[in-house]
C-alpha positions in Angstrom: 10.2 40.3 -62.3 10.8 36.9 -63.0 10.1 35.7 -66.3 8.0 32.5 -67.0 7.8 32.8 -70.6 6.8 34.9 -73.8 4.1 34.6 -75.9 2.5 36.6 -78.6 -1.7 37.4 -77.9 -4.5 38.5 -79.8 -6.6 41.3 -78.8 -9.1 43.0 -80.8 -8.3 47.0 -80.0 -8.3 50.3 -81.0 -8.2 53.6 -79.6 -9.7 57.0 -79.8 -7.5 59.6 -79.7 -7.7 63.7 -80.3 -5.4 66.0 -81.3 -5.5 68.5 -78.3 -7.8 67.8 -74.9 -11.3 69.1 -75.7 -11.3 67.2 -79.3 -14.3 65.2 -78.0 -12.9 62.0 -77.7 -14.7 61.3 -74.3 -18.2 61.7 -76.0 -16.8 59.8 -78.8 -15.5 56.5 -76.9 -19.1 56.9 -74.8 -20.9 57.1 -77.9 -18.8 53.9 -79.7 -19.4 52.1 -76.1 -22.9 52.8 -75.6 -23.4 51.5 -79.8 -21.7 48.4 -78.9 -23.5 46.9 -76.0 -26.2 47.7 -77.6 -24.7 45.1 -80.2 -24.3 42.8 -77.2 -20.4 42.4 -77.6 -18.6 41.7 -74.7 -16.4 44.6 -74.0 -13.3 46.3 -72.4 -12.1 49.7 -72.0 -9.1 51.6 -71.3 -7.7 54.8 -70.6 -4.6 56.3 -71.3 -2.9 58.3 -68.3 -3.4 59.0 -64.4 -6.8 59.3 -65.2 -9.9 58.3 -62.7 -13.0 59.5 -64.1 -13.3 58.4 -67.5 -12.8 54.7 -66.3 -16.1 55.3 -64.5 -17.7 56.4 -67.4 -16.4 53.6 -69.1 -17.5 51.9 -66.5 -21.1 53.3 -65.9 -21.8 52.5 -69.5 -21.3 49.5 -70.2 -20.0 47.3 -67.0 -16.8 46.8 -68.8 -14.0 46.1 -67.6 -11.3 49.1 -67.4 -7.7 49.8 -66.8 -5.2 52.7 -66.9 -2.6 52.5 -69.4 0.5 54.5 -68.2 3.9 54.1 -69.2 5.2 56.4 -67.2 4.1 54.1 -63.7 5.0 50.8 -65.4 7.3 49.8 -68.1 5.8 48.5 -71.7 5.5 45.0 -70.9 3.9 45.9 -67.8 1.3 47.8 -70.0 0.9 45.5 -72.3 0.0 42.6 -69.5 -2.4 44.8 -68.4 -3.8 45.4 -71.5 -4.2 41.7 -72.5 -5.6 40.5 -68.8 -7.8 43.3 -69.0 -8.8 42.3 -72.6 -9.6 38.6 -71.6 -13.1 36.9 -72.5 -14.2 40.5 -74.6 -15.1 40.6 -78.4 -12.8 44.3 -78.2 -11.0 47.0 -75.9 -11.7 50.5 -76.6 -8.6 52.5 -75.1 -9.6 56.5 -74.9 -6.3 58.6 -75.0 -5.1 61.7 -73.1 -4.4 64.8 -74.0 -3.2 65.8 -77.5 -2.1 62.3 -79.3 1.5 63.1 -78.8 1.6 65.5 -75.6 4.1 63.1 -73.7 5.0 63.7 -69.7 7.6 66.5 -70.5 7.3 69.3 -72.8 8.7 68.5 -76.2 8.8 64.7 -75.7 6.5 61.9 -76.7 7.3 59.5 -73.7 3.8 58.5 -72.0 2.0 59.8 -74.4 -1.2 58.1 -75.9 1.1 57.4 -79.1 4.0 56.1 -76.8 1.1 53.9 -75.4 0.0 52.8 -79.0 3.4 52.3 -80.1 4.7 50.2 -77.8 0.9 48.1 -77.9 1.0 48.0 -81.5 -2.7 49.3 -81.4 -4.5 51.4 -84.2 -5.4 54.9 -83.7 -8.5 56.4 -84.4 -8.2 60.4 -84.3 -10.9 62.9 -83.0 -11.2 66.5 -84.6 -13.5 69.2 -83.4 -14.4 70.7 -86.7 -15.2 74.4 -85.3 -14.6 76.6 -87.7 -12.8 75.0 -90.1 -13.4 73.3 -93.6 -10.5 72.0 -95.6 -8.3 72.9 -93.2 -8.9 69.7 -91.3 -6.8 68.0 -94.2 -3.2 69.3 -93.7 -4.4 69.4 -89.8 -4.9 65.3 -90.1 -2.1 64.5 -92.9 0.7 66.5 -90.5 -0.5 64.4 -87.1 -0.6 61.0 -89.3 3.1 61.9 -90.5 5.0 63.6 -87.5 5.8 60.3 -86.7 6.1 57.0 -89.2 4.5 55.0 -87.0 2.0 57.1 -86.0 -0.5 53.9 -86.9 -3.9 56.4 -87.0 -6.2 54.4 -89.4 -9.2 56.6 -89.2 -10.5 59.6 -88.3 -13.4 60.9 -85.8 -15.2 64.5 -87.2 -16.7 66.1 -84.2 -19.3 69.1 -84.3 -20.2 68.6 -87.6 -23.7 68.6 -89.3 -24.5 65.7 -91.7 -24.5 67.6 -94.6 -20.8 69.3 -94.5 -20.0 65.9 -93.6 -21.0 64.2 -96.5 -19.0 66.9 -98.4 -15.8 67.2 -96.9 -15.2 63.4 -96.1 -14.3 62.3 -99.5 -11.9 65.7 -100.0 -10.4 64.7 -96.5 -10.2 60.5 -97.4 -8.6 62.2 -101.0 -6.3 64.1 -99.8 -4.7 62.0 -97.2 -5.7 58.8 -97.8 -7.0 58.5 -94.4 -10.5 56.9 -93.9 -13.4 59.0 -92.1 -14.7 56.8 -90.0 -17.6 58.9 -89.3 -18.9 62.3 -87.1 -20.6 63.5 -84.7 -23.4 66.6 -85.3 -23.3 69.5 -82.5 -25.2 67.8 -79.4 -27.9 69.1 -77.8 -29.5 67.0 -75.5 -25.7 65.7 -74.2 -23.1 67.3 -72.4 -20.7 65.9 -69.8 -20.3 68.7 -67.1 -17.3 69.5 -65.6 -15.9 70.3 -62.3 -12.6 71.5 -60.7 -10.9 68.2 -61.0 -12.6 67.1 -64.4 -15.9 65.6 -65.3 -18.5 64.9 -62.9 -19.6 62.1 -61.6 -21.4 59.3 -63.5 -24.1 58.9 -61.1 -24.3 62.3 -60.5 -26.0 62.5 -63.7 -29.4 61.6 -62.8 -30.5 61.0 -66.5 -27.6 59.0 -67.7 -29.0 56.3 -69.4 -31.3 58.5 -71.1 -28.6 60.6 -72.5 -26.5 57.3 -73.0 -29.2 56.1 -75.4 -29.9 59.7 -77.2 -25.9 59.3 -77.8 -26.4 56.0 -79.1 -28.9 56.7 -81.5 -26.7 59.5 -82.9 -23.7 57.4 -83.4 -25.7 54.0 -85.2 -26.3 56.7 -88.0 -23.3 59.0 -88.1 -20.4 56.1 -87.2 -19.2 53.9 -89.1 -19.1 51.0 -86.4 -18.3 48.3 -88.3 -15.4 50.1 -89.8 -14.4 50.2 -86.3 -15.0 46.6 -85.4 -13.0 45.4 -88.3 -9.8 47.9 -87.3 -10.0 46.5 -84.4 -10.0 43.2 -85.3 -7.4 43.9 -87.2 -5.2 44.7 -85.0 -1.6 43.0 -84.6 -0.5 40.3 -82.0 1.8 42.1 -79.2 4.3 40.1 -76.9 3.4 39.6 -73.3 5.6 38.6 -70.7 4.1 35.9 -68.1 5.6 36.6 -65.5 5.2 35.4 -61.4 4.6 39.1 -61.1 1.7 40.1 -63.1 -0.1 43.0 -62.0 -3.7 43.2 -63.3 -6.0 40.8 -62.6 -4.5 37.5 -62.0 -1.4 39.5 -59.9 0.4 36.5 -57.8 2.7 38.5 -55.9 2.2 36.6 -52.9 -0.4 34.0 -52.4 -1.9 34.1 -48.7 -0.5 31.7 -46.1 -2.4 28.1 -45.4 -2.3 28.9 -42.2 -4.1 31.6 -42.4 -7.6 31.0 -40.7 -9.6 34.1 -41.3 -10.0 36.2 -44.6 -8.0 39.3 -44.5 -10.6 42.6 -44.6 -9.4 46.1 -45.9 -12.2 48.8 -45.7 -12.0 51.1 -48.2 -14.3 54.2 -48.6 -16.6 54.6 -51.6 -18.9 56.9 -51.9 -19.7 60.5 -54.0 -16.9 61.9 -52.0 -14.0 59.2 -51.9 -14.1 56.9 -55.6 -10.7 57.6 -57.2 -8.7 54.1 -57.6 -6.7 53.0 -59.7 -8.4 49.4 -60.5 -4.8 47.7 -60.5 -3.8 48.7 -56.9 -7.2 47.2 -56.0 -6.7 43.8 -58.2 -3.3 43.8 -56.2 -4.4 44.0 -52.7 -7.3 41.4 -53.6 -4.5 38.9 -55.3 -2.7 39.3 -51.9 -5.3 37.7 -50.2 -6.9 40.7 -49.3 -11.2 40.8 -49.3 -12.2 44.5 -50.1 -15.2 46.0 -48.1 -16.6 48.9 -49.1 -17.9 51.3 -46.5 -19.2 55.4 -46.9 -17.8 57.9 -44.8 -21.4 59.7 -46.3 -23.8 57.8 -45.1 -23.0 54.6 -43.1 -22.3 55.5 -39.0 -19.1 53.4 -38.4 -16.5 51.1 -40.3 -17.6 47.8 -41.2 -17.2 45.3 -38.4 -14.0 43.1 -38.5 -11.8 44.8 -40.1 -7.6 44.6 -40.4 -6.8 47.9 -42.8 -8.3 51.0 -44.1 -7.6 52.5 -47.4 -9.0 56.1 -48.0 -8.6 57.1 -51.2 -9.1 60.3 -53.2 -12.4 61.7 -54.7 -14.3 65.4 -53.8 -14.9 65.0 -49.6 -14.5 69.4 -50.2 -18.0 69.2 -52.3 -19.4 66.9 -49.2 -17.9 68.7 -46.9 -20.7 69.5 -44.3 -22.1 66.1 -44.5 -18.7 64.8 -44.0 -19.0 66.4 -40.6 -22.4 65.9 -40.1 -22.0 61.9 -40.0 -19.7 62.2 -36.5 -19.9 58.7 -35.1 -18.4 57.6 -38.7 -15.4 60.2 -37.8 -14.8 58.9 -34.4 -15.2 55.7 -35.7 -12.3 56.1 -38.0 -10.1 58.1 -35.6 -10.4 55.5 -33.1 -9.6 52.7 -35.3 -6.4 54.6 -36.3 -5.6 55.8 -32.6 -5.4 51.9 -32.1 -2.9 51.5 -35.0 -5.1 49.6 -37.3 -2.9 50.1 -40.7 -4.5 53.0 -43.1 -3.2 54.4 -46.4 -4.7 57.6 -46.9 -4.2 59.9 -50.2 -5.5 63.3 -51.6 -9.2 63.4 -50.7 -8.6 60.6 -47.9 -5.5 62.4 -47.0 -8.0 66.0 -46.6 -10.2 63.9 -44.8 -8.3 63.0 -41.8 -7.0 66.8 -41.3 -8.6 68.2 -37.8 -10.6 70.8 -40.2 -11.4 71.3 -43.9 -12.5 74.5 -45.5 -15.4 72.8 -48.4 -15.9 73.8 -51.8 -18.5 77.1 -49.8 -15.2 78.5 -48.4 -17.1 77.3 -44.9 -14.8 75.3 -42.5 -15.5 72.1 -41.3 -14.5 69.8 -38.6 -13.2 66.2 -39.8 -11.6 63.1 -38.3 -8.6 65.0 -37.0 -6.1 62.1 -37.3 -3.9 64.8 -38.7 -3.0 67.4 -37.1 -3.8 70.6 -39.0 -6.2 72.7 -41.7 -7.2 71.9 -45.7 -8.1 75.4 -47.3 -8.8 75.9 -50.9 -6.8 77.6 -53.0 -7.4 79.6 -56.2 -5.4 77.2 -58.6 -3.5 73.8 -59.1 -1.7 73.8 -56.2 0.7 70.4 -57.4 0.1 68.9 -61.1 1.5 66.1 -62.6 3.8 63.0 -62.1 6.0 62.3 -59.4 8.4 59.7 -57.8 7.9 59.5 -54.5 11.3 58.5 -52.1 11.0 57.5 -48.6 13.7 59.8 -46.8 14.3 56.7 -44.1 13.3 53.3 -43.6 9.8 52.4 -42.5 7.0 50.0 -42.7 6.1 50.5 -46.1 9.7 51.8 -48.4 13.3 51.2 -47.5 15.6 54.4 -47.2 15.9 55.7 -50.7 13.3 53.2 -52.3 10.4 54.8 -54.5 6.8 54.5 -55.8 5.0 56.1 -58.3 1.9 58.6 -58.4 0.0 61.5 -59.4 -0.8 64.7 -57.8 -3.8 67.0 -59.3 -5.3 69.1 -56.4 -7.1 73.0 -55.8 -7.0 72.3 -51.9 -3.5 71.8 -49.6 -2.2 71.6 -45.8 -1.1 73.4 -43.7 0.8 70.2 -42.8 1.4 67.6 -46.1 4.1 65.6 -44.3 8.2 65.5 -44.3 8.7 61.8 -44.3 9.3 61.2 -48.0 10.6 63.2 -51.2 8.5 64.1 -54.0 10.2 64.8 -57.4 8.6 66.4 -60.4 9.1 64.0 -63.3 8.8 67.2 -65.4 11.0 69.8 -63.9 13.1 67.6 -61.5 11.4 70.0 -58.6 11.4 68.4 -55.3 9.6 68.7 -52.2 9.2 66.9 -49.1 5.5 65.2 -48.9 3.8 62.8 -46.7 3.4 61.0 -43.7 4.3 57.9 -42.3 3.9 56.9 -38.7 4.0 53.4 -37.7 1.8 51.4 -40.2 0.4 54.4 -41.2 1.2 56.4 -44.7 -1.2 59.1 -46.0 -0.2 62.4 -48.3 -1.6 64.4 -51.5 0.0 62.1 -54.0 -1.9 59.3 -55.3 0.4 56.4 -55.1 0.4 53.2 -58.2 1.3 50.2 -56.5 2.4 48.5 -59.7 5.2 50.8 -60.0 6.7 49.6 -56.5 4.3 46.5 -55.5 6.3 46.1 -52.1 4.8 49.3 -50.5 1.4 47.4 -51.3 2.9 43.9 -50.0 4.0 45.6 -47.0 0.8 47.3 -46.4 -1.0 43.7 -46.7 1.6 41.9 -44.5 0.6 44.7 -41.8 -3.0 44.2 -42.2 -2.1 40.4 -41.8 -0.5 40.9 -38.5 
């Protein structure tokens, strides 16, 4: 990067955090979301990890604005850029963590983790504890996760399935005994539940009376939650250092501003639908900062690509749960097999990648014919076939990497191939395990992993320059 300057920046933040995934800290930051537009603050949200579906929720509540935090794609000042651009013109950022608050990348380390991502943001920590089954227990639970590390910076904490009156009780023995405030609770829900499916939660708009619960949620958390409490940790919060650079990647990335001479705007289709909605909002702010125009198009419902287009980006999502209207919408297959046959550029990954395959088996077991751009079968497994980060190394040169160059991603899929690709390398951030992966042909790169263009913006600047041409 080259470096324009430093500057320190105020941003009203704080995040929810749990001890261990399941704490509730999903319901938690949906309840604290759904309180504060209510409030009619301007808001922001972020999420901690490789995570897809949470930002939609975020998303789906409010209209906020929402980013992935992960310092295992990006270094700290990269995080912390797109922590501030994403924080720009909002009253406060709500950043929901992953995992256990120190469950790093690799067993036994911190790195990555949701405190590694409040450490290096100087952001305060508000902690989420399911209360099942315990009493004043919770206190040496809290007062050992507040001390395991000096600057743990957790400020508050979040009770979860808790009724009122226990509450009342063991909040002043719990604010006593570790001189930590309760910022409030949450009673056992009834009437909300976020359902879950292989790859995580469902959908947001799968939930056909979202709104309704968003409100009921709402209610609950204007009496049990202390949201002013939260406002003013938030506004407490410290200045953090940001880097301008010429090389920003969130949402005023300038990695290359398009050519003068360019007479017609540049159109990447991108599927988005029920079956295909996992991006990463920063590889999407890149592409537009490149000069690219996004157009969105389903492979569900709408009979052919958009008209006029120069690329096509595929990304992941559930096409196995769609899988037989998938092939019921044939002219949309041919239509994308034909635009590939005629080397329009496409970047294709997990649930795009499955889509191209000459058959899928769906989430019935039933097999299923698809665009058949790639030669070969998608059958479902019975567990997590790859999990986890990985660095990604092109074995020679091609369009997108050099020989030896890398770009970050995730992998987190039940289905595989009978043919995921020899082009590049994948290793296993977490094991050092490597494994060849992908495809690349031509302009042309599709595999299981799902690829952060921040990490390596010239695989995305290529991709754009191809589209260009």
């Amino acid at each position: 990067m080259n470096n324009t300057g430093k500057r320190n920046v105020k941003v009203p933040r704080v995040m929810i955090t749990g001890i261990a995934s399941g704490s509730g800290k999903t319901t938690m930051v949906c309840a604290i979301l759904q309180e504060l537009k209510r409030r009619n603050l301007a808001l922001a949200a972020c999420k901690c990890g490789p995570d897809y579906i949470d930002p939609m929720f975020h998303r789906a509540i409010t209209g906020a604005k929402t980013a992935n935090l992960d310092l295992f794609f990006t270094p700290p000042e990269t995080v912390r850029e797109i922590l501030y651009q994403n924080s720009i013109d909002t009253d406060i950022t709500i950043v929901e963590g992953v995992m256990g608050y120190y469950d790093g990348m690799e067993l036994g380390k911190d790195t990555a983790s949701s405190y590694d991502v409040a450490r290096q943001t100087k952001t305060p920590v508000i902690v989420a504890i399911s209360c099942k089954g315990m009493s004043l227990s919770l206190a040496p639970i809290i007062q050992g996760i507040a001390q395991f590390r000096e600057d743990s910076n957790i400020q508050g904490i979040l009770l979860n399935g808790i009724q009122k009156a226990m509450y009342e009780r063991i909040k002043p023995v719990i604010e006593e005994q570790t001189n930590i405030a309760v910022v409030g609770f949450l009673p056992p829900l009834t009437n909300f539940q976020l359902e879950s499916r292989h790859l995580g939660l469902v959908m947001p708009d799968e939930i056909g009376n979202l709104q309704e619960q968003l409100d009921y949620l709402s209610g609950i958390a204007r009496d049990s939650i202390d949201i002013d409490l939260i406002l003013q940790i938030a506004k407490n919060a410290p200045e953090f250092e940001v880097e301008e650079t010429t090389e920003t990647v969130a949402s005023n990335l300038n990695i290359e501003k398009p050519s003068e001479v360019e007479k017609k705007p540049l159109r990447i289709g991108y599927a988005y639908d029920k079956a295909f909605c996992f991006y990463y909002q920063e590889n999407l702010h890149m592409l537009r900062k490149m000069g690219a125009t996004l157009v969105p198009f389903s492979p569900l419902k709408d009979k052919e690509l958009p008209e006029n287009l120069d690329g096509l980006l595929l990304g992941g999502g559930y096409p196995e749960v769609y899988a037989r209207e998938l092939e019921e919408n044939k002219s949309m297959r041919e239509s994308i097999y034909h635009a590939i046959q005629s080397n329009m550029p496409c970047m294709a990954e997990c649930g795009g990648f499955m889509y191209l395959h000459e058959q899928m088996q769906g989430k019935d077991e039933a097999w299923y014919e698809m665009v058949g751009a790639v030669k070969g079968e998608c059958f479902k497994t019975k567990r997590l076939v790859r999990f986890g980060y990985v660095t990604v190394t092109a074995n020679e040169q091609n369009a997108y990497l050099d020989k030896d160059e890398s770009i970050r991603g995730h992998e987190f899929h039940y289905w595989d191939s009978t043919n995921t690709g020899e082009d590049y390398t994948a290793t296993k951030t977490s094991s050092a395990i490597s494994y060849p992966t992908m495809h690349v042909k031509d302009n042309q790169l599709y595999g299981y992993p799902h690829l952060y263009y921040p990490s390596n913006p010239r695989a995305a600047k290529h991709f754009v320059e191809m589209c260009k041409r």
